[in-house]
N, CA, C and O atoms as CSV, one atom per row, in Angstrom:
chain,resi,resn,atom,element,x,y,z
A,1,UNK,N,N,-19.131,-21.449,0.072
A,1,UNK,CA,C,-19.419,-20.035,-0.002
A,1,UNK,C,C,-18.388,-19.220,0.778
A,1,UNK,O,O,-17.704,-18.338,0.259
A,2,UNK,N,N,-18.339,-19.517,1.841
A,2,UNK,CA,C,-16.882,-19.115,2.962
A,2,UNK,C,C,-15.844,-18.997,2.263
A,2,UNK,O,O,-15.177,-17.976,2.433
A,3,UNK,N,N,-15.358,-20.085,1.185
A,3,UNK,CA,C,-14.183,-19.965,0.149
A,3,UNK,C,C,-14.077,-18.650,-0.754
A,3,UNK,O,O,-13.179,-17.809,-0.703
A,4,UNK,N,N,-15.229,-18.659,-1.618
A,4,UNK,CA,C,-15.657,-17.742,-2.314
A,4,UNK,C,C,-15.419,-16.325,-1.630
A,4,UNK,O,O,-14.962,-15.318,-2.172
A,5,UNK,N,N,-15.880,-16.499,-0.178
A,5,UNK,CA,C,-15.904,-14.647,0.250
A,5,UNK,C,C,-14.377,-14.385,0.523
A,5,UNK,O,O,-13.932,-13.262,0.282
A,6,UNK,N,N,-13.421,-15.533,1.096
A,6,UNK,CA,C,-12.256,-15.554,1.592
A,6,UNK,C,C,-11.619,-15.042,-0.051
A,6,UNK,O,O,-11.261,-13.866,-0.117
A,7,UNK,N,N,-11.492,-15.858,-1.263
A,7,UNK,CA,C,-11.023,-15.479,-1.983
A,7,UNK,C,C,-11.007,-13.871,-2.566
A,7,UNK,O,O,-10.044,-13.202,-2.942
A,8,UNK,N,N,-12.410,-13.531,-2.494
A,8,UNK,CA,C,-12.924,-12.122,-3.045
A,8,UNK,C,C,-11.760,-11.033,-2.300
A,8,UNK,O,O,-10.988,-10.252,-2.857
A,9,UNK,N,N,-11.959,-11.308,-0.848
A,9,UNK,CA,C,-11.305,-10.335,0.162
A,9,UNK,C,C,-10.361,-10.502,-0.336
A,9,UNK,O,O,-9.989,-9.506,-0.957
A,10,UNK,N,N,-9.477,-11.636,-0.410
A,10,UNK,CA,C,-7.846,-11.219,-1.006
A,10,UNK,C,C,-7.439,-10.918,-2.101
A,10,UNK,O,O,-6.309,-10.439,-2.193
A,11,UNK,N,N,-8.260,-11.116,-3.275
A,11,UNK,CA,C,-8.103,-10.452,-4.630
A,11,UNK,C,C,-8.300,-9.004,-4.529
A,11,UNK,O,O,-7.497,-8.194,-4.991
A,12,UNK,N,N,-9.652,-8.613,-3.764
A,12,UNK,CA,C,-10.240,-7.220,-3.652
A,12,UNK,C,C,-8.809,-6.332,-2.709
A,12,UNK,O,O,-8.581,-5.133,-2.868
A,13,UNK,N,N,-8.120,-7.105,-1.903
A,13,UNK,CA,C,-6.922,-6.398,-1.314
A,13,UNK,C,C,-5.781,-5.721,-2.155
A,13,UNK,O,O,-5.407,-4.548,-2.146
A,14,UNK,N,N,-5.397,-6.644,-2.780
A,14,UNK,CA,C,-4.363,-6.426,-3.582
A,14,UNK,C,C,-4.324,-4.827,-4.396
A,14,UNK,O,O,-5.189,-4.025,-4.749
A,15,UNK,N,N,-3.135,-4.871,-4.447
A,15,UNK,CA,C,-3.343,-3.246,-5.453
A,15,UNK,C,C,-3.327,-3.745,-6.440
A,15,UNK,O,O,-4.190,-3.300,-7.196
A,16,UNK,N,N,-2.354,-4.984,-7.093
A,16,UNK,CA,C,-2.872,-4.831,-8.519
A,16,UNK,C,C,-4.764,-5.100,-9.142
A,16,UNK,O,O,-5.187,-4.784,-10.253
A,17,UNK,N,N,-5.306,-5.543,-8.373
A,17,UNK,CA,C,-6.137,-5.677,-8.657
A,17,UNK,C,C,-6.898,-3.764,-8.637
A,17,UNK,O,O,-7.671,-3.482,-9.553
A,18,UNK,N,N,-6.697,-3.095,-7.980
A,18,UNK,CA,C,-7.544,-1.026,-7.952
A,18,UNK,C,C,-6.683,-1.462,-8.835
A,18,UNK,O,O,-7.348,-2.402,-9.270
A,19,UNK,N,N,-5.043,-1.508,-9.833
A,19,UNK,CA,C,-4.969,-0.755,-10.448
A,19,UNK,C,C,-5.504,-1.020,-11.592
A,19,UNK,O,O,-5.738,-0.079,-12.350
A,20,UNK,N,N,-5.821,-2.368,-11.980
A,20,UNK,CA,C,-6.380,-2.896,-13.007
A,20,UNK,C,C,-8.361,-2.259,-13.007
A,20,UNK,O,O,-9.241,-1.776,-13.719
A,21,UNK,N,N,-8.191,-2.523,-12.264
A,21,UNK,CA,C,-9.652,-1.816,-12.742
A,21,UNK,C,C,-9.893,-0.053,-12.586
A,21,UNK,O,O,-10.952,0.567,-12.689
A,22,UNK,N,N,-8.309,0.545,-12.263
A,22,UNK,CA,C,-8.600,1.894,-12.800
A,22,UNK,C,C,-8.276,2.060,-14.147
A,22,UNK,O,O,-8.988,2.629,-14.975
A,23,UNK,N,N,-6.868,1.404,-14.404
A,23,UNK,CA,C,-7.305,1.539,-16.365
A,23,UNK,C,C,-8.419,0.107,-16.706
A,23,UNK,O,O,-8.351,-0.257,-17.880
A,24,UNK,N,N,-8.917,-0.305,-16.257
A,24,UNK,CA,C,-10.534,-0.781,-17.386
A,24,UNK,C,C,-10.902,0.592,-16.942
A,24,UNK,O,O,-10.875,1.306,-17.944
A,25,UNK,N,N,-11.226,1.263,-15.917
A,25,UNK,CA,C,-12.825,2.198,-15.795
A,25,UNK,C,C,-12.217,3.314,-16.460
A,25,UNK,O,O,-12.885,3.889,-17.319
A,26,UNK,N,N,-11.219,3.657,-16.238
A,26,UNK,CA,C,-10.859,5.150,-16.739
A,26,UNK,C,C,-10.551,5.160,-17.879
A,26,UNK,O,O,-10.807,6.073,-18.663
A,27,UNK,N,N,-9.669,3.655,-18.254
A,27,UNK,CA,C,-9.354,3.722,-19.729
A,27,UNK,C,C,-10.818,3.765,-20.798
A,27,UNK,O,O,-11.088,4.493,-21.753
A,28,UNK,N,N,-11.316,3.023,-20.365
A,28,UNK,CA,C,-12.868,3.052,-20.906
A,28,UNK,C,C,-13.670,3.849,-21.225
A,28,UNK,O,O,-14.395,3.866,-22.220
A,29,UNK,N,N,-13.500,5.198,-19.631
A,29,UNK,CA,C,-14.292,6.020,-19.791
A,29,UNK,C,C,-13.912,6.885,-21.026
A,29,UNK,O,O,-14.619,7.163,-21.994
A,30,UNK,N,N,-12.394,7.310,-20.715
A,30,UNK,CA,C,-11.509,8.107,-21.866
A,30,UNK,C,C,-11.775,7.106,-23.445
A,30,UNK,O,O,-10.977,7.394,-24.336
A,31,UNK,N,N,-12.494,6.344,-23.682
A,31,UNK,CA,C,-12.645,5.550,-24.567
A,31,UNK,C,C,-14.004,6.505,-25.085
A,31,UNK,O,O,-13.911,7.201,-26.095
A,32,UNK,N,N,-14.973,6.459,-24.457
A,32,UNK,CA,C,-16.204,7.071,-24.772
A,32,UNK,C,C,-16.503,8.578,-24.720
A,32,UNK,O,O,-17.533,9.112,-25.132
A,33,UNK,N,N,-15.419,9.201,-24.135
A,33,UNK,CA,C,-15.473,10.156,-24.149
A,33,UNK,C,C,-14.983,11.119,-25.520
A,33,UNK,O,O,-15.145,12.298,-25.836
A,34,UNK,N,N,-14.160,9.696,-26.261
A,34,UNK,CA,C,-13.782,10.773,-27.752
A,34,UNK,C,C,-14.489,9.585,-28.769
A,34,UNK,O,O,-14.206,9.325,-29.938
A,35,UNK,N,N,-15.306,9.093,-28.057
A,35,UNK,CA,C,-16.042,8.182,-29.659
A,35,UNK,C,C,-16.366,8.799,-30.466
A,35,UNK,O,O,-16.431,8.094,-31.473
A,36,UNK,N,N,-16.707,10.036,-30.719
A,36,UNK,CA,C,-17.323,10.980,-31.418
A,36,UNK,C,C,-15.660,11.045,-32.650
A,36,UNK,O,O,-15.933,10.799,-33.825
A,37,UNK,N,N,-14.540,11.268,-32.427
A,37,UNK,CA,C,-13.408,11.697,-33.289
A,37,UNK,C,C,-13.145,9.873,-34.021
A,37,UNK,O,O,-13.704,8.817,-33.727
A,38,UNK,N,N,-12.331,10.110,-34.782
A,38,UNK,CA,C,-11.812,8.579,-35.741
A,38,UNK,C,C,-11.024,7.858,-35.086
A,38,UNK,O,O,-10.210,8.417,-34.350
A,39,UNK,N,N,-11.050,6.658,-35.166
A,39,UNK,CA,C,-10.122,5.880,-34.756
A,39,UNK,C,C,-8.466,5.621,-35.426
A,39,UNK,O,O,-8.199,5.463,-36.617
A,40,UNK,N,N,-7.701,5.634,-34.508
A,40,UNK,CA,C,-7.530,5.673,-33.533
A,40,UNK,C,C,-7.296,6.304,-32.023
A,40,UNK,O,O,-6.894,5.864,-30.946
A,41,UNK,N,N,-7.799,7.666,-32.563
A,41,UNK,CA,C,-8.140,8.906,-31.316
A,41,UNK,C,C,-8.611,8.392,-30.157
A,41,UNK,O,O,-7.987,8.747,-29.158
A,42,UNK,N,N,-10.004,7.279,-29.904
A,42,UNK,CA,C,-10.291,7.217,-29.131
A,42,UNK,C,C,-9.723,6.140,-28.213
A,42,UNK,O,O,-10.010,6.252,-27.022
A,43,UNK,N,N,-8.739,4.815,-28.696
A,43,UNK,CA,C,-8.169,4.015,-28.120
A,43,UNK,C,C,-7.515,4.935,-27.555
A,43,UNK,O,O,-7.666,5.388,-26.420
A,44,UNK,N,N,-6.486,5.332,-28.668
A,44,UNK,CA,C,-4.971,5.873,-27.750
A,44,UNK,C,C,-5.802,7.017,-26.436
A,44,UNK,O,O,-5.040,6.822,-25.489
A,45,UNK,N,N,-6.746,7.904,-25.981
A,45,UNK,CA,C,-7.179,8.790,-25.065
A,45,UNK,C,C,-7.531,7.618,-24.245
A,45,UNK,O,O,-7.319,7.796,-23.046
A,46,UNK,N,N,-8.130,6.189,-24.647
A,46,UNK,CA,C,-8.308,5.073,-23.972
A,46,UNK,C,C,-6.856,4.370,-22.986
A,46,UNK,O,O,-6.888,4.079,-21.791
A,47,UNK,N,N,-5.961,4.270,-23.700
A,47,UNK,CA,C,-4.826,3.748,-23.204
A,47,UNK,C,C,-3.838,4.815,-22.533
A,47,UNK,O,O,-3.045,4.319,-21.733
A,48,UNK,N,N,-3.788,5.633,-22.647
A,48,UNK,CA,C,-3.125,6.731,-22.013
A,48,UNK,C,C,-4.224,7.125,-20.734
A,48,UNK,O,O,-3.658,7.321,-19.658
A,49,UNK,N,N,-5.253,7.220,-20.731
A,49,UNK,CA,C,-5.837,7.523,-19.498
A,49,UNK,C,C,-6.057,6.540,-18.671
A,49,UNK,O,O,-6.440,6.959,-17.579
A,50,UNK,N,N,-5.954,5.134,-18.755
A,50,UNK,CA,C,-6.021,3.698,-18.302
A,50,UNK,C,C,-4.409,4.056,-17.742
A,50,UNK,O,O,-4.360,4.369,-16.552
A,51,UNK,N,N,-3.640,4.044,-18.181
A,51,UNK,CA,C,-2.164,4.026,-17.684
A,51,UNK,C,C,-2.189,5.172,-16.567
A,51,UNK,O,O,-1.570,4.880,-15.544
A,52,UNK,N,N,-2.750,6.316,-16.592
A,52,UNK,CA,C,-2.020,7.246,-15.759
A,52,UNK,C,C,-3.240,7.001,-14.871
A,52,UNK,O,O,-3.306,7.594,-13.794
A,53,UNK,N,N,-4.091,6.267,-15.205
A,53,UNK,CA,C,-5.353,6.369,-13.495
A,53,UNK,C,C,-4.726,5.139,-12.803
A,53,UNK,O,O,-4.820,4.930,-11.593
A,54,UNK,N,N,-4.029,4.284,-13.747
A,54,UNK,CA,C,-3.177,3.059,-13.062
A,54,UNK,C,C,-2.403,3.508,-11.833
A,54,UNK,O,O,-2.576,3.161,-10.664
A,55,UNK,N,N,-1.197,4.651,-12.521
A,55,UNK,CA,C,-0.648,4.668,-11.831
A,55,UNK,C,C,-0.487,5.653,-10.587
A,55,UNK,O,O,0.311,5.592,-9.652
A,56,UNK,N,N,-1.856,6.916,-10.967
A,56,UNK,CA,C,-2.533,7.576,-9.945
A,56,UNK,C,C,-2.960,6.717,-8.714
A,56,UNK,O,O,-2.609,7.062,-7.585
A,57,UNK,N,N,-3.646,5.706,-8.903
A,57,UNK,CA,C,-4.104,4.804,-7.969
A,57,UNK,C,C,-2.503,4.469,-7.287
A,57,UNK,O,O,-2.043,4.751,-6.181
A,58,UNK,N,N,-2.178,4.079,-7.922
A,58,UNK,CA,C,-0.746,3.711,-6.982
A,58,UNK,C,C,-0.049,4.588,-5.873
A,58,UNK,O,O,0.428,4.391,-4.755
A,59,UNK,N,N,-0.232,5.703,-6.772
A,59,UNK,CA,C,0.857,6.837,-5.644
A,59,UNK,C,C,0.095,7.778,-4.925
A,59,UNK,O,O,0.577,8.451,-4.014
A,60,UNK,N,N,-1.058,7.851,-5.292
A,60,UNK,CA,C,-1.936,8.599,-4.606
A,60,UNK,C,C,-1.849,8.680,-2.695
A,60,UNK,O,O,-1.264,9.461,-1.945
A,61,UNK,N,N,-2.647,7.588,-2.462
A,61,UNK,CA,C,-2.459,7.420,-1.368
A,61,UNK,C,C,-0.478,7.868,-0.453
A,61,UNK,O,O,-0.191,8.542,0.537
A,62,UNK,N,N,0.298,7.161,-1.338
A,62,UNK,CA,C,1.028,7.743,-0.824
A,62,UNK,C,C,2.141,8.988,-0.799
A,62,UNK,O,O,3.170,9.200,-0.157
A,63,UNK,N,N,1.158,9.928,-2.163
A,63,UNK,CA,C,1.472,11.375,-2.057
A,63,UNK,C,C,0.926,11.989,-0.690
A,63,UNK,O,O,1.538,12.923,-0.170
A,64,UNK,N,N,-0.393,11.387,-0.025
A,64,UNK,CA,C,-1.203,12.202,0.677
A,64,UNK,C,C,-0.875,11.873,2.499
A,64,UNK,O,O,-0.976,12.511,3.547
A,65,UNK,N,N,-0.487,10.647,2.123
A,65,UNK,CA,C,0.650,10.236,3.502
A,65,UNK,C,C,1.848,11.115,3.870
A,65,UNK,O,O,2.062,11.413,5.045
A,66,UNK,N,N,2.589,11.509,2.919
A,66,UNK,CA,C,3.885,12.560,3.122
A,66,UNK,C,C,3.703,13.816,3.002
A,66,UNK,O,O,4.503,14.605,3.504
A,67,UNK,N,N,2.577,14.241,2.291
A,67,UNK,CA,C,1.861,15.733,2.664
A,67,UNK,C,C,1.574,16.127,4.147
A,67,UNK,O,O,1.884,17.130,4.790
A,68,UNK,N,N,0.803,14.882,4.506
A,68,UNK,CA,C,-0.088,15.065,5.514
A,68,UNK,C,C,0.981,14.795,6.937
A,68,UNK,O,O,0.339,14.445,7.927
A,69,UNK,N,N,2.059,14.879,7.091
A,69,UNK,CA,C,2.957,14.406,7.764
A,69,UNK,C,C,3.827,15.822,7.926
A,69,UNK,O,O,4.616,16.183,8.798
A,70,UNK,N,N,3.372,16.429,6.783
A,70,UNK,CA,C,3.952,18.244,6.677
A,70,UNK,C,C,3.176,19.490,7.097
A,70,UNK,O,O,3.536,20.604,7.478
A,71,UNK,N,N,1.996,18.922,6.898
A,71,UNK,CA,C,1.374,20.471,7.664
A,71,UNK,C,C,0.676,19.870,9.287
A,71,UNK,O,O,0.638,18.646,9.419
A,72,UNK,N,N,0.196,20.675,10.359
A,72,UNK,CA,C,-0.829,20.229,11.234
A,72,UNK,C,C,-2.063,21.139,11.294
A,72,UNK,O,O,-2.246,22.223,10.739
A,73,UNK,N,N,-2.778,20.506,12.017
A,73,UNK,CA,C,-4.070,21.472,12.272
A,73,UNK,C,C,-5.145,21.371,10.830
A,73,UNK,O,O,-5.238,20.384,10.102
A,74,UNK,N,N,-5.927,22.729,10.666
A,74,UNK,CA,C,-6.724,22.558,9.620
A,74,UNK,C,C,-6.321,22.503,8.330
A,74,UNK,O,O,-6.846,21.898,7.395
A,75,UNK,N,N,-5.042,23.396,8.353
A,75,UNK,CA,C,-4.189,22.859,7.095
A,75,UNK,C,C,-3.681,21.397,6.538
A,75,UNK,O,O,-3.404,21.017,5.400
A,76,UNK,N,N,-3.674,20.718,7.846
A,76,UNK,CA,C,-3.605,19.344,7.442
A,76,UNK,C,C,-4.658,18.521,6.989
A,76,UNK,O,O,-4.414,17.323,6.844
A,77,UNK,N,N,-6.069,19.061,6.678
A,77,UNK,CA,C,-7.126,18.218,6.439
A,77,UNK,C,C,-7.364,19.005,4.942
A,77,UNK,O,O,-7.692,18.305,3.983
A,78,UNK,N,N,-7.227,20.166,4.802
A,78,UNK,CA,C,-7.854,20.659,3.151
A,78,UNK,C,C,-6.865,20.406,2.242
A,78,UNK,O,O,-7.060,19.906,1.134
A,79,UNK,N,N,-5.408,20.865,2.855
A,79,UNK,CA,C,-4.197,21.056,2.168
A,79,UNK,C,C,-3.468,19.724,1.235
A,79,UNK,O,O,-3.364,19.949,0.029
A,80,UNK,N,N,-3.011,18.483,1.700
A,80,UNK,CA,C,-3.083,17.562,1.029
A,80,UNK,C,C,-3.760,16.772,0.326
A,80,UNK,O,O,-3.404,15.741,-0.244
A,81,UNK,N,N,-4.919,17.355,0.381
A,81,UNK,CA,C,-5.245,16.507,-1.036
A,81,UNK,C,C,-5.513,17.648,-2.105
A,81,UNK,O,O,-5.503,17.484,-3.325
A,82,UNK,N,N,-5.687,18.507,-1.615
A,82,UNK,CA,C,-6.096,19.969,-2.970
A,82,UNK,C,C,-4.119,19.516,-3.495
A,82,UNK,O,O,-4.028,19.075,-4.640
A,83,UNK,N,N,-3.173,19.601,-2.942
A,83,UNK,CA,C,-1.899,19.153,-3.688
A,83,UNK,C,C,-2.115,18.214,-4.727
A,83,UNK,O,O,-2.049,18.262,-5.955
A,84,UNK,N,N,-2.432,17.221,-3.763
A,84,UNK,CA,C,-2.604,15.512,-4.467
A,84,UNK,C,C,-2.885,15.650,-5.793
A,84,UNK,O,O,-2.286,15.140,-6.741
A,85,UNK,N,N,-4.395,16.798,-5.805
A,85,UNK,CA,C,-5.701,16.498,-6.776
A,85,UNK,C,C,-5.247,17.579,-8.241
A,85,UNK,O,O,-5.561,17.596,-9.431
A,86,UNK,N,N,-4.233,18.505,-7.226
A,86,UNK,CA,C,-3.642,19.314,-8.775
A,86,UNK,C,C,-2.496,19.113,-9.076
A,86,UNK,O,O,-1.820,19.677,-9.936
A,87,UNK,N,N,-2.235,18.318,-8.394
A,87,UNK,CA,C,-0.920,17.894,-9.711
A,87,UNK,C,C,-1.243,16.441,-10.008
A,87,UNK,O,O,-0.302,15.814,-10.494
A,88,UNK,N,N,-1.781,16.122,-9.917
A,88,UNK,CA,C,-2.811,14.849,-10.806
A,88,UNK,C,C,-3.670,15.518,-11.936
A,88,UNK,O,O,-4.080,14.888,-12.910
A,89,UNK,N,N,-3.938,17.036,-11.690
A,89,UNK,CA,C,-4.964,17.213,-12.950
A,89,UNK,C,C,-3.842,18.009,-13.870
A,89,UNK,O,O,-3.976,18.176,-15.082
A,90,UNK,N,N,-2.827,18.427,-13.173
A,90,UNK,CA,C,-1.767,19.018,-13.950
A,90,UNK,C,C,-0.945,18.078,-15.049
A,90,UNK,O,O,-0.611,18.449,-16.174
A,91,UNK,N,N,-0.641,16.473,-14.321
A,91,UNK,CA,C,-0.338,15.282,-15.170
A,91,UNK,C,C,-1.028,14.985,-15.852
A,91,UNK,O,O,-0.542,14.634,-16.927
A,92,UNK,N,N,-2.521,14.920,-15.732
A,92,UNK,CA,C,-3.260,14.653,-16.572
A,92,UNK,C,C,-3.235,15.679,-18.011
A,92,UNK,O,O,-3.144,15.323,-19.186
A,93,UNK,N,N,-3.350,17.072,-17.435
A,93,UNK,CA,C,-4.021,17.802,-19.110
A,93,UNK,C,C,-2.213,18.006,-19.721
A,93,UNK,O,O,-2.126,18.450,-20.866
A,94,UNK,N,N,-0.794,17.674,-18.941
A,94,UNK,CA,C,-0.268,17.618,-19.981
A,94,UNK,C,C,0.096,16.270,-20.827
A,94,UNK,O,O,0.550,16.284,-21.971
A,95,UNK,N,N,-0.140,15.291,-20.180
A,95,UNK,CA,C,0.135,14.016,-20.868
A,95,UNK,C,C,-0.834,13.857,-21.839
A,95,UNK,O,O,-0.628,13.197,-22.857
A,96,UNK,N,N,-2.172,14.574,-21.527
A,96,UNK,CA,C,-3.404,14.106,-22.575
A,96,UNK,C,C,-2.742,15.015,-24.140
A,96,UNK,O,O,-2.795,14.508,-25.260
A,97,UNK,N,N,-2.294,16.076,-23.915
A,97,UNK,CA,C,-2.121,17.839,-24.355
A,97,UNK,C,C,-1.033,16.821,-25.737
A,97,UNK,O,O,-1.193,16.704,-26.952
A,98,UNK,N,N,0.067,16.242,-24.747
A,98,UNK,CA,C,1.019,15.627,-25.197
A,98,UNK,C,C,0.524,14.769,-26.368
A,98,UNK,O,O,0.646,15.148,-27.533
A,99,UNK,N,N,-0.177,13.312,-25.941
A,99,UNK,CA,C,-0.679,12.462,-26.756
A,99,UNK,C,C,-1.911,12.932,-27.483
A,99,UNK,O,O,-2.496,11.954,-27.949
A,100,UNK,N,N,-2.509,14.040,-27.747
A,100,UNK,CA,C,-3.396,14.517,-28.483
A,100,UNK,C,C,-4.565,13.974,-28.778
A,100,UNK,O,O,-5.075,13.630,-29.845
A,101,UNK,N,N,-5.072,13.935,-27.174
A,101,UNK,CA,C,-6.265,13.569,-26.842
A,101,UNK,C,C,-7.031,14.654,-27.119
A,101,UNK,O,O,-6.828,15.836,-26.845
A,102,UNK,N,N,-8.260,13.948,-27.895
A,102,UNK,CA,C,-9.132,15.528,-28.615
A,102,UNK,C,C,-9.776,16.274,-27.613
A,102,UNK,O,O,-9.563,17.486,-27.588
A,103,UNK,N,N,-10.837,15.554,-26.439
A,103,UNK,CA,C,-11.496,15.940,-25.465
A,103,UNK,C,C,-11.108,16.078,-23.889
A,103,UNK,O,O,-11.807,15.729,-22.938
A,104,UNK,N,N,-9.970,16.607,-23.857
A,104,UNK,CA,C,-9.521,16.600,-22.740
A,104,UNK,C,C,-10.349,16.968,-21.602
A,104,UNK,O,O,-10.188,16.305,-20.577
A,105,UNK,N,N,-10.984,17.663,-21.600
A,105,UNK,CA,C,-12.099,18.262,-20.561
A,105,UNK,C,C,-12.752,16.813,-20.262
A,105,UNK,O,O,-12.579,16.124,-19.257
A,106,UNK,N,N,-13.482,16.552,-21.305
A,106,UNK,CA,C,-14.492,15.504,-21.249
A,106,UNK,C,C,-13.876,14.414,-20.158
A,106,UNK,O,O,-14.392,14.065,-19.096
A,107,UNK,N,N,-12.254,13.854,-20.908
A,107,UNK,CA,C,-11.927,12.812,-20.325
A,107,UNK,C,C,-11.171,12.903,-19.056
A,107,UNK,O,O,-11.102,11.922,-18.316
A,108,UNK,N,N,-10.767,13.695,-18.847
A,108,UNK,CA,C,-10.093,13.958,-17.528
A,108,UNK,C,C,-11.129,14.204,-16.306
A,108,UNK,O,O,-10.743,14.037,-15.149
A,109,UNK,N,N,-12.356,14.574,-16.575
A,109,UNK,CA,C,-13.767,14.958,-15.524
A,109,UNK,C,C,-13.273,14.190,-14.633
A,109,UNK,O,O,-12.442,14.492,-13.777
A,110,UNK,N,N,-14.026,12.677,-14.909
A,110,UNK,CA,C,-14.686,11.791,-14.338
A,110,UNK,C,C,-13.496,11.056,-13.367
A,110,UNK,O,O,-13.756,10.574,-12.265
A,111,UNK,N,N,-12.099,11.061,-14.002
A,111,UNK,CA,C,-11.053,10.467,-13.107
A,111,UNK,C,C,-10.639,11.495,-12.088
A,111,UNK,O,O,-10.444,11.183,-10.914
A,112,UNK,N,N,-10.536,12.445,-12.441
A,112,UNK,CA,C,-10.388,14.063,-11.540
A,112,UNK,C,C,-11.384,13.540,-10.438
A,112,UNK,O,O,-10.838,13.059,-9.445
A,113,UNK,N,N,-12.811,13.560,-10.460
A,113,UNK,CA,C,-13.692,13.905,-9.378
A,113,UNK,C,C,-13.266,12.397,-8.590
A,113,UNK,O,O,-13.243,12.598,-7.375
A,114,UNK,N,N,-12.935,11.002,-8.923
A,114,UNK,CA,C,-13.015,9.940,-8.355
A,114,UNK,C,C,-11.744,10.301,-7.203
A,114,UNK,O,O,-11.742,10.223,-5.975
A,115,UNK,N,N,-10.615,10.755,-8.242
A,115,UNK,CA,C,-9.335,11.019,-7.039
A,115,UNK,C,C,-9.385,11.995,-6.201
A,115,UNK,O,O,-8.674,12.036,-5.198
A,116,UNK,N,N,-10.386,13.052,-6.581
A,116,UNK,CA,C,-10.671,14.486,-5.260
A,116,UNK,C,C,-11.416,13.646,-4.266
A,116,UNK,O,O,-11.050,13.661,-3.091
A,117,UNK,N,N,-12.558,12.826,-4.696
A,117,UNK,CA,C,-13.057,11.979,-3.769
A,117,UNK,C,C,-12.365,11.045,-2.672
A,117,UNK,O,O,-12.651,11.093,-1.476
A,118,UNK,N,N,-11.408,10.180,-3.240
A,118,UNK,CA,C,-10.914,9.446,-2.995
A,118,UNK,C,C,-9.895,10.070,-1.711
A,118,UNK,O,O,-10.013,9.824,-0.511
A,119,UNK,N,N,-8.829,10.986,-2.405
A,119,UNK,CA,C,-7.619,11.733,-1.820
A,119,UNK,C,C,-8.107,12.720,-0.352
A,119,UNK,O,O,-7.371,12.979,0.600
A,120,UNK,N,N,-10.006,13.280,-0.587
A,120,UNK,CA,C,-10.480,13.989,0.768
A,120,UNK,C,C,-10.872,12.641,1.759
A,120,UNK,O,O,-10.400,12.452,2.880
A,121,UNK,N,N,-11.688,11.906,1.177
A,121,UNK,CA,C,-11.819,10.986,2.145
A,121,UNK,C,C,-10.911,10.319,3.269
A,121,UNK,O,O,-10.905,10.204,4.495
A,122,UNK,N,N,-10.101,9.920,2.103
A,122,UNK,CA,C,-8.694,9.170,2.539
A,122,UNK,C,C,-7.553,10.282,3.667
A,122,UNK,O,O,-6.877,9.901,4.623
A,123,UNK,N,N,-7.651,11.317,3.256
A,123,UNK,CA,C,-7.291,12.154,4.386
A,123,UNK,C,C,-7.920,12.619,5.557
A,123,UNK,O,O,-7.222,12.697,6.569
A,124,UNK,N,N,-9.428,13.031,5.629
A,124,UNK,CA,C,-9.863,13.163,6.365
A,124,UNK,C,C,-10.183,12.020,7.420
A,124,UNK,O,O,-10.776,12.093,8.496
A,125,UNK,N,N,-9.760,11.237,6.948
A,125,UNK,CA,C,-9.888,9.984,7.745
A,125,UNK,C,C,-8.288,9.513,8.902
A,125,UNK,O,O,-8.130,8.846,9.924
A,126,UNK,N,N,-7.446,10.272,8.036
A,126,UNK,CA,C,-5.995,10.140,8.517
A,126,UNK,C,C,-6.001,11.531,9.570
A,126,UNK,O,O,-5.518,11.336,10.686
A,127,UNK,N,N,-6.481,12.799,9.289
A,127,UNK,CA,C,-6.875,13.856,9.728
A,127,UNK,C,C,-7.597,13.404,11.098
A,127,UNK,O,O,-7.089,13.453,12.218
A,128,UNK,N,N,-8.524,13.083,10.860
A,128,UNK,CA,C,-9.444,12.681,12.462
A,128,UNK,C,C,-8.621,11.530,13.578
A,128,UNK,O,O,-8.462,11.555,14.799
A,129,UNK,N,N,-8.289,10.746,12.722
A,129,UNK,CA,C,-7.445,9.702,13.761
A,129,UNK,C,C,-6.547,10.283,14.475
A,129,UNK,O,O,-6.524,10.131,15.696
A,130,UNK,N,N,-5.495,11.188,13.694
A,130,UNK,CA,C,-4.260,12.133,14.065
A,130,UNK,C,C,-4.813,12.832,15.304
A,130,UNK,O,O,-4.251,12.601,16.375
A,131,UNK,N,N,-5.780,13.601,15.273
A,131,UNK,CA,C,-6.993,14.726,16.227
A,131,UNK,C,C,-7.017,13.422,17.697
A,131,UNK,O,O,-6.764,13.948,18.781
A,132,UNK,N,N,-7.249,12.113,17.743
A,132,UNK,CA,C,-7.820,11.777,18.296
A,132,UNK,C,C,-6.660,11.323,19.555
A,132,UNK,O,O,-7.051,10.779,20.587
C-alpha cells in the first residue's frame, strides 16, 4: 500500500500529468458544451479547448510568478492574477472565434472560473508569504 501512495505522489507531481488531465477535463467539457451543433463542431471545440487548458496549466503559474515580482503591496495580491485571468480569457475567445467554436460562452465558463480560481489562490498564497 506504501508503494501505491509513493507512486500516486509522484505521478500526481509531475506536470505532465495537470496537463493531461486539463485537456481530458476541459477538452471534454468543451465537448459537451456544443453537443447540441453536428459533428464535427463538437470534437474540434473539444480539441482546441483541451490544447489551450493544456497549455494554460503550464504557463499559468508562471505568468503569475513574474507579475507578482512587479507590483508590491495590495496591488500585488488582486493585480496578477486579474492579468493572468484576462489574457487567458482573451486567448481563449480568440482562438475559439478563430476555430469556430459555436458556443463560446458556454465553453470557455468553466475553464475561465478553474484558472481565476486557481491564479487567486496561487497568488494569494505567494502574496502572504512575501507579507511575512
Amino acid at each position: 500500500m506504501d508503494a501505491l501512495i509513493a507512486l500516486f505522489r509522484r505521478v500526481a507531481g509531475h506536470s505532465i500529468t495537470h496537463v493531461l488531465f486539463a485537456f481530458a477535463g476541459m477538452g471534454s467539457w468543451a465537448v459537451f458544451s456544443n453537443r447540441a451543433h453536428p459533428m464535427p463542431d463538437p470534437v474540434i471545440a473539444g480539441v482546441v479547448q483541451g490544447m489551450l487548458s493544456a497549455f494554460l496549466t503550464l504557463v499559468l503559474k508562471t505568468i503569475i510568478d513574474r507579475l507578482a515580482e512587479r507590483f508590491s503591496g495590495h496591488t500585488a495580491l488582486w493585480l496578477p492574477p486579474l492579468i493572468a485571468v484576462s489574457v487567458s480569457a482573451c486567448l481563449l475567445v480568440v482562438i475559439h472565434n478563430v476555430s469556430e467554436t459555436p458556443e463560446i460562452p458556454q465553453t470557455i465558463s468553466l475553464p475561465l472560473m478553474v484558472a481565476a480560481s486557481y491564479a487567486t489562490i496561487y497568488n494569494y498564497s505567494r502574496w502572504s508569504l512575501r507579507r511575512e
